[in-house]
C-alpha angles and dihedrals in degrees: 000000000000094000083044088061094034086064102047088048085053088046083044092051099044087048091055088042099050088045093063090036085064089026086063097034085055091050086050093048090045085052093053088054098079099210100035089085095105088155110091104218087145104086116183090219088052084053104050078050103062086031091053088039084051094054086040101060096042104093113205150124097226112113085203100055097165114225124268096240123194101197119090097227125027141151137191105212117208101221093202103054091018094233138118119257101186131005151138117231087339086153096048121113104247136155117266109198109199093343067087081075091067076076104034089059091041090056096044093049089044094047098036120089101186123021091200096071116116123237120201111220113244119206090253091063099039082051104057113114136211110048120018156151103221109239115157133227107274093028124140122233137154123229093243088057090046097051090059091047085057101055096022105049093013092226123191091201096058091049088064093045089052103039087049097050078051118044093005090246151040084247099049098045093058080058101064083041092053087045090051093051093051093043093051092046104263102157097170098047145111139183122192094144148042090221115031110237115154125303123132097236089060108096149137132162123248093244091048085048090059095045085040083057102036075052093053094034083066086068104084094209089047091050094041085050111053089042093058110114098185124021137171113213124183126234122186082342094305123124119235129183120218140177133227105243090216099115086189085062103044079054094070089222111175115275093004115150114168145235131156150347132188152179141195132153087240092041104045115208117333131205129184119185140181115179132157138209129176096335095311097108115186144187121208123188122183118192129189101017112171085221151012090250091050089051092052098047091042089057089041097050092042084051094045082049098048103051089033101056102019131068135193117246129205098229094171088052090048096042091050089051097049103039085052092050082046090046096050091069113028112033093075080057102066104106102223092188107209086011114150086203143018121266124261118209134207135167123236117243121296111232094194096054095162130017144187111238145145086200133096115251118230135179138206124197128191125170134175114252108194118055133159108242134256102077128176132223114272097023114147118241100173140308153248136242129224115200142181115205093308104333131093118248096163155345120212123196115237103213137171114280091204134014119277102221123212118251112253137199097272089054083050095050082044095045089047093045085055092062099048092058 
């Protein structure tokens, strides 16, 4: 009787075992699905703690101390002159798990006449692993629906649906991706799938991710729609709450609007962020993160650095300044031989009218000072350079404001009758 006992305690003890052994291999398999993770560990107040006992413990004068970052590629964009203004292999070729989504959206509202059109689920779309939102072949959804699926719960299954209502396939519609990020200028980037999960000939760079998002941020339903915390979407007529999975945005950290998360194995954790205060208007993207928690203080670190340590400058005002002081004392200089009246000089519009920068603006201005008349309007006479700190942002043609006539017979008989008086 005892052995008999013994052995059920030892049958009793490999069950547990073996049922905290599958109990730990689903959790992992749960973590590995980006947008699976319901429960909110990542508290926004746990994360300014270890960011604040980080600053803390870095001794040092310097009133720029860069941030200590965990992620392996990140940028901070910079929405007015659509540059980066800090980064790490930004312009490195990485994987971008559902940050893939930023296009997948872009292409379907381009492409979509009416959102409130109903797609019926295929059993390639209802099949599709790794994030989803759990729709069923058969099932009724409207594009619309479908679309906040897509950015809020990152679902896989609702990028096929999508990406087959609109190009027919998953092929063909990588095709009209890979068509939008030519046309918009995209030079480092690749498109083989809806969804992102991992291929090798799926890429993009942190800083064309940014551009790729200030691009998509221009369409209203795609910015309403990424910076939606709560929605109810509808499936075969039946209501259905969801959440968005940026844990930023459910933060309710100041100027925060959105736009994207994202996980693969290849890509790590992903994180894309848009968020404005007081005119500066920034983008941060952080690529190949080890964990949620990293992402989020990574995005949080790059935005506390930026506004603390950048400001946004006014260039057109500067350039304007400085071109009228130039043109005080040297447009009366400029030697228009046979010229019936003196030049008049303007500079052509400035395209980076404001900028985010911890640098000082300069400008450099060089102009021709002998011409033949006549002139015409328009003409260039020389530029001006925009620079911040030591790099180039711009050059701007200074050009006449009115045409510079020719001296005739009858100046000349003016000019002569002047100097017999």
């Amino acid at each position: 009787m005892k052995d008999i006992k013994k052995l059920y305690r030892i049958k009793l003890i490999f069950v547990v075992v073996l049922i905290t052994i599958l109990v730990n291999q689903t959790t992992i398999c749960i973590a590995n699905t980006e947008e699976n993770e319901d429960d909110e560990k990542i508290l926004y107040e746990n994360i300014i703690q270890e960011i604040e006992k980080e600053d803390n413990s870095v001794q040092t004068s310097a009133s720029n101390q860069k941030p200590v970052i965990n992620s392996r590629r990140y940028v901070i964009y910079d929405r007015n002159s659509k540059s980066a203004i800090y980064g790490k292999d930004e312009n490195k070729q990485t994987a971008m798990a559902s940050t893939t989504k930023i296009m997948t959206a872009t292409v379907v509202l381009e492409n979509c006449k009416d959102l409130n059109e109903v797609v019926t689920i295929s059993a390639k779309a209802a099949g599709t692993g790794g994030s989803t939102l759990g729709i069923h072949k058969g099932d009724k959804i409207t594009v619309n629906d479908l679309l906040y699926g897509l950015l809020l719960r990152s679902g896989n299954d609702t990028a096929v649906a999508l990406a087959e209502y609109i190009g027919g396939s998953v092929e063909e519609f990588s095709v009209l991706m890979n068509n939008k990020a030519k046309e918009i200028g995209l030079e480092n980037t690749h498109f083989v799938t809806p969804h992102g999960l991992d291929d090798p000939n799926h890429y993009t760079t942190a800083y064309e991710l940014a551009y790729l998002t200030d691009y998509a941020l221009k369409n209203e339903k795609f910015a309403n729609i990424v910076k939606t915390k709560y929605a109810t979407i509808s499936i075969n007529g039946v209501a259905r709450e969801i959440k968005n999975t940026n844990e930023l945005l459910l933060s309710d950290i100041e100027g925060i609007y959105g736009v994207k998360t994202g996980f693969t194995n290849n890509a790590g954790r992903c994180l894309v962020t848009a968020v404005k205060r007081n005119n500066m208007d920034l983008i941060v993207v952080v690529l190949g993160a080890d964990t949620r928690k990293d992402r989020a203080k990574d995005n949080l670190k790059l935005i506390n650095y930026a506004f603390k340590e950048y400001k946004l400058v006014n260039v057109e005002e500067i350039v304007n300044n400085e071109f009228s002081k130039w043109k005080e004392i040297n447009e009366n200089r400029i030697y228009i031989n046979k010229g019936r009246n003196n030049v008049e000089l303007e500079i052509s519009e400035i395209e980076v009218k404001s900028i985010v920068t911890n640098k000082d603006i300069s400008v450099e201005i060089n102009a021709l000072n002998y011409l033949e008349a006549p002139v015409e309007k328009g003409k260039k006479l020389g530029t001006v350079i925009i620079k911040n700190g030591e790099d180039i942002i711009e050059e701007v043609n200074i050009v006449t404001s009115k045409e510079v006539e020719r001296k005739n017979i009858l100046d000349y008989f003016y000019i002569y009758a002047k100097l017999l008086k």
